[in-house]
C-alpha positions in Angstrom: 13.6 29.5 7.3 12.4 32.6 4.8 8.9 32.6 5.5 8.1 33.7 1.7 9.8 30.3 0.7 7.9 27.1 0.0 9.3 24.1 1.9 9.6 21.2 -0.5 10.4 17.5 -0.5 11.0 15.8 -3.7 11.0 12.2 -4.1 13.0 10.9 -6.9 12.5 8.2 -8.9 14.6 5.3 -10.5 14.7 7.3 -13.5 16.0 10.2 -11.9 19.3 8.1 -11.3 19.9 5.2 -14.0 20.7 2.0 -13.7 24.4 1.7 -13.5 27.1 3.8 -12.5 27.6 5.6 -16.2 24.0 6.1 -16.3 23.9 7.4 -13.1 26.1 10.2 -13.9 24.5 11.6 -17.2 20.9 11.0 -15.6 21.8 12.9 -12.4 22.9 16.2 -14.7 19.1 16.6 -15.7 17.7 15.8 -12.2 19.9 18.6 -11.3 18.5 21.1 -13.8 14.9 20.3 -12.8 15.5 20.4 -9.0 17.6 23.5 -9.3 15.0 25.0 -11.7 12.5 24.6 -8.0 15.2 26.4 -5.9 15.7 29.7 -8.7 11.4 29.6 -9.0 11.9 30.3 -4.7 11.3 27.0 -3.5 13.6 25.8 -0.3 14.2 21.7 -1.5 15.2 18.6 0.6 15.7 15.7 -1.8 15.0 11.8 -1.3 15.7 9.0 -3.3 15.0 5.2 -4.3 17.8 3.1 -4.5 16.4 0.1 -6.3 18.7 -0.9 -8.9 21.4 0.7 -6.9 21.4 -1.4 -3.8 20.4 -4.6 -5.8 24.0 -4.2 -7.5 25.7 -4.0 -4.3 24.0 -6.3 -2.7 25.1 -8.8 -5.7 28.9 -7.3 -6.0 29.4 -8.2 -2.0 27.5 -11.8 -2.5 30.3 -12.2 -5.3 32.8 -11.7 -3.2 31.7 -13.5 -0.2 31.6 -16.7 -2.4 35.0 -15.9 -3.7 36.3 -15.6 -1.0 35.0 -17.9 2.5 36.9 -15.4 4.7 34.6 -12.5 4.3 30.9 -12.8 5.7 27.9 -12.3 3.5 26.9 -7.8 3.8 24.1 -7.3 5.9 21.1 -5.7 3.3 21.3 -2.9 5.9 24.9 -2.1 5.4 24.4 -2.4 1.6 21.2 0.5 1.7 24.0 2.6 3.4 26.5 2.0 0.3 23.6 3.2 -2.0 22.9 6.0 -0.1 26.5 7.4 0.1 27.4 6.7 -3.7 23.8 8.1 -4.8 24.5 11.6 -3.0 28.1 11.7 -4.1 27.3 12.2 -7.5 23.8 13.9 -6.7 25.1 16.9 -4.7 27.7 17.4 -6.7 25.6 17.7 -10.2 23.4 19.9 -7.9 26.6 22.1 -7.1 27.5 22.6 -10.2 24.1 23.0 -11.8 24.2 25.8 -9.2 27.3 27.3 -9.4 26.1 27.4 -13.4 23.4 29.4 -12.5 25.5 32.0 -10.1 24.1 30.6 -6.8 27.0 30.3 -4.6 25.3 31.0 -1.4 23.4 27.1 -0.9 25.3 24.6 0.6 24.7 20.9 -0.8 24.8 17.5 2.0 24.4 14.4 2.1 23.0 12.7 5.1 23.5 9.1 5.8 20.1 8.4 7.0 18.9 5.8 9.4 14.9 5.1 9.7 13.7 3.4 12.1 10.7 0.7 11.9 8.8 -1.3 14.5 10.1 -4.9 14.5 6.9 -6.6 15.1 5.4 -4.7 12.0 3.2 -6.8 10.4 5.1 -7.0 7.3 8.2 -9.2 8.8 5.7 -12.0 8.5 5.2 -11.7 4.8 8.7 -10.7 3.0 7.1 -9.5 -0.7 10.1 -7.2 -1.9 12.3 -9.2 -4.0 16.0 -8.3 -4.6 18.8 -9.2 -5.8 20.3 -11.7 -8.8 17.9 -14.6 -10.0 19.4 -17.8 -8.6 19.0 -21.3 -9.3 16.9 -24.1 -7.4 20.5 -25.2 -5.9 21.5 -21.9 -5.2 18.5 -20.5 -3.3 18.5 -23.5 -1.4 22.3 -22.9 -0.3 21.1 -18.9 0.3 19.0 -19.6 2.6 21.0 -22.4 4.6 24.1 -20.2 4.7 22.5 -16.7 5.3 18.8 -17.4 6.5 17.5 -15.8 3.1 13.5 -16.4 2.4 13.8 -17.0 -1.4 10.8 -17.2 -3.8 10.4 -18.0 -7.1 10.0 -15.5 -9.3 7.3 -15.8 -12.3 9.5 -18.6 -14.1 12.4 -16.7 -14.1 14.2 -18.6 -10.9 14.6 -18.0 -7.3 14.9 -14.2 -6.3 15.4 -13.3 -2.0 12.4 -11.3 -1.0 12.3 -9.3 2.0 10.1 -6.8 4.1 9.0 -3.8 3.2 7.9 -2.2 6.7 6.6 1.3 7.3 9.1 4.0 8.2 8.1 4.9 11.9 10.9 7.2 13.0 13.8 9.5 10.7 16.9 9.1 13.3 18.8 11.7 12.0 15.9 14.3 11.6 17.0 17.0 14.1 20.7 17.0 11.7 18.8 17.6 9.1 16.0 20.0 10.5 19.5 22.4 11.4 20.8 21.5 7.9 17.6 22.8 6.1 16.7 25.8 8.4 20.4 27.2 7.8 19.6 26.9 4.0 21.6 24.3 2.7 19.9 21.8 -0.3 20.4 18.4 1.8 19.9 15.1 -0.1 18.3 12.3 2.8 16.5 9.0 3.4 18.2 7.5 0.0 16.2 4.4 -0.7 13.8 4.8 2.1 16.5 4.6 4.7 19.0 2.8 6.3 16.2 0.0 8.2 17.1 -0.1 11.8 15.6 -1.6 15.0 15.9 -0.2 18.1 16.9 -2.3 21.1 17.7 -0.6 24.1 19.8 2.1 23.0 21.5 0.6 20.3 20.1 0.5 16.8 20.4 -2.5 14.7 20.0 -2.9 10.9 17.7 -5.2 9.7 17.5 -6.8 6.2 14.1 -4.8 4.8 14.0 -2.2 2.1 11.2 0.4 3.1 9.5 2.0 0.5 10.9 5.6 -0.2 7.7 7.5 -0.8 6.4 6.6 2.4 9.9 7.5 4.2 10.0 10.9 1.6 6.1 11.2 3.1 7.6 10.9 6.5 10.2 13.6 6.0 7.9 16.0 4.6 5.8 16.1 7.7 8.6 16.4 10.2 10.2 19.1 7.7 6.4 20.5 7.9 6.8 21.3 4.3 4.7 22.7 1.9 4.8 20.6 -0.5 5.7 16.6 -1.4 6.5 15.8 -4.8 6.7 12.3 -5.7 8.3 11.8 -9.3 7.7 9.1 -11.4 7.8 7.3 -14.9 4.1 9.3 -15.8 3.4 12.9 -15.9 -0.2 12.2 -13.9 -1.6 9.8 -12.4 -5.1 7.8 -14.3 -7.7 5.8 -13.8 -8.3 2.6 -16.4 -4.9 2.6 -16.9 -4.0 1.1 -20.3 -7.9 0.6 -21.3 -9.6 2.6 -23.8 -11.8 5.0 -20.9 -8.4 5.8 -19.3 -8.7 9.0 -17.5 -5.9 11.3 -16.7 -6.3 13.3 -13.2 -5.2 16.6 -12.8 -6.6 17.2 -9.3 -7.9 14.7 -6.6 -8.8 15.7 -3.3 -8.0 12.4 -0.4 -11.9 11.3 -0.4 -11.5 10.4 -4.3 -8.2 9.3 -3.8 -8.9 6.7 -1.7 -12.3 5.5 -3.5 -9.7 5.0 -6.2 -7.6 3.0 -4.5 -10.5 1.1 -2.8 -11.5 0.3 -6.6 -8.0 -1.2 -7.1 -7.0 1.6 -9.8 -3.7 1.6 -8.9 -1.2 -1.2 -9.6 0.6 -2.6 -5.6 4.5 -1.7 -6.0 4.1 1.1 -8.6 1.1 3.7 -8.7 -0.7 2.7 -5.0 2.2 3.3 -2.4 2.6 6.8 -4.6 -0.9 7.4 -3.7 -1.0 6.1 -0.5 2.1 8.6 0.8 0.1 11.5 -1.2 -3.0 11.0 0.4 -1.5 10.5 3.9 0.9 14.1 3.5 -2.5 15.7 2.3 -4.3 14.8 5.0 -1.1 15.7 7.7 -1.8 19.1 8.4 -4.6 21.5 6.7 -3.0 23.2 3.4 -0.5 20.6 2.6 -0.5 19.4 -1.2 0.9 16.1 -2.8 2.0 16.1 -6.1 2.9 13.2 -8.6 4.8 14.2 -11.9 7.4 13.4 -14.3 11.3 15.2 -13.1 11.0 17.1 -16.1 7.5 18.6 -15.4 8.4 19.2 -11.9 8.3 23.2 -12.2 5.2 23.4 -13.8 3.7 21.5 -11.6 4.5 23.3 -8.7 2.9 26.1 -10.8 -0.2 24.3 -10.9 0.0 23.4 -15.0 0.2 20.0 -14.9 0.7 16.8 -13.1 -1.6 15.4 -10.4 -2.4 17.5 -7.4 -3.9 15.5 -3.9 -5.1 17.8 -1.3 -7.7 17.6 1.3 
């Protein structure tokens, strides 16, 4: 690793990617630009991803055809985050390649890695399933769901019956020494798509599990054992407020972790959108002295980096 160059992890957003494969491919182009804008300001960049309305399509393409056809079994949600991960960073590392090649930088490498993340099985959040995914299903349907494949379904604000599942905490990035060689030999690697592939250990085997874990606290994970620099979470927002949608709304441009989490204890930010953000911020911040967190729009990445805008945390 150049010791002049800052170590970066960027988190990308759903709106980094689209929403379905055509979308996909014009909103990668301009992720490209702004990721490749990092690398030619000096920054060495390891990329992570969601996968939300990625993996919710596959998920319903392989239920489609497992009702079509009785000879195929239902995809495990695992196998599915896998799928995601490998489509997502097809068409990301080659937009990065090319935005690259555009620019005359030959010399970078671009990977995917196919990333496995572990979680503890008794973590608490097996008990209570809250991440819903999937199509909307009728009172019929659910019912058959979760007598054919074990499913928990929940109803879903009046709209019908959606399978929720667990969200657990990423507590170990499998493939971490791959990508720790990848990175220190320069190459731009793309990793933990959609949090990571969810896997259990037992014994020496590793089995997938059907959770989704959330991808800013797996990106946060990744950042520490990269011992970056810098995490960047990107989102819909170019910083991150307080009184959100009221008339006193205040816009942060620099929080150090003791405010940050007064915040949060106040319920400023909103559970499954602004608060895990936070959360991962906070905990990268407080990892190792001289770590910073920042939350940003894609666009406004660069400048923030350059200290001009977006929200910093920092201890």
């Amino acid at each position: 690793m150049d010791a002049k160059k800052q170590r970066i992890v960027i988190a990308l957003g759903g709106n980094a990617l689209g929403n379905t494969l055509p979308e996909q491919m014009e909103a990668v182009k301009i992720t490209a630009k702004a990721i490749v804008d990092l690398i030619e300001e000096g920054s060495e960049v390891i990329v992570a991803h969601g996968n939300g309305p990625q993996v919710g399509m596959i998920n319903n393409a392989m239920a489609a055809l497992s009702r079509e056809d009785s000879s195929q079994p239902n995809t495990p949600l695992s196998v599915c985050v896998a799928m995601s991960q490998a489509y997502i960073g097809y068409d990301l590392q080659n937009a990065l390649r090319e935005e690259l090649y555009n620019r005359e930088i030959h010399h970078i490498p671009v990977a995917t890695m196919i990333t496995q993340v572990r979680v503890d099985a008794d973590d608490p959040a097996f008990d209570n399933p809250t991440k819903p995914i999937g199509h909307f299903m009728t009172a019929e349907q659910a019912k058959t769901a979760e007598e054919q494949y074990g499913y928990i379904m929940r109803e879903d604000a009046g709209r019908g019956y959606r399978r929720v599942v667990a969200s657990p905490k990423p507590a170990e990035i499998v493939e971490i020494g791959a990508i720790r060689s990848l990175v220190d030999s320069g190459q731009l690697v793309i990793a933990c798509g959609g949090g990571g592939i969810p896997v259990t250990r037992q014994g020496n085997h590793l089995k997938g599990t059907g959770a989704v874990i959330d991808k800013d606290f797996a990106s946060e994970l990744l950042a520490e054992e990269l011992n970056a620099d810098f995490l960047i979470i990107l989102t819909a927002v170019e910083k991150v407020a307080v009184n959100f949608g009221k008339p006193d709304v205040k816009w942060l441009d620099d929080l150090d972790t003791r405010e940050a989490r007064r915040y949060m204890d106040e319920g400023h930010f909103a559970p499954g959108s602004m608060l895990p953000k936070v959360q991962a911020a906070v905990k990268f911040a407080e990892s190792k002295p001289g770590r910073t967190a920042l939350i940003t729009l894609l666009e406004k990445a660069k400048e923030g980096v350059r200290g001009q805008t977006g929200t910093r945390i920092h201890q």
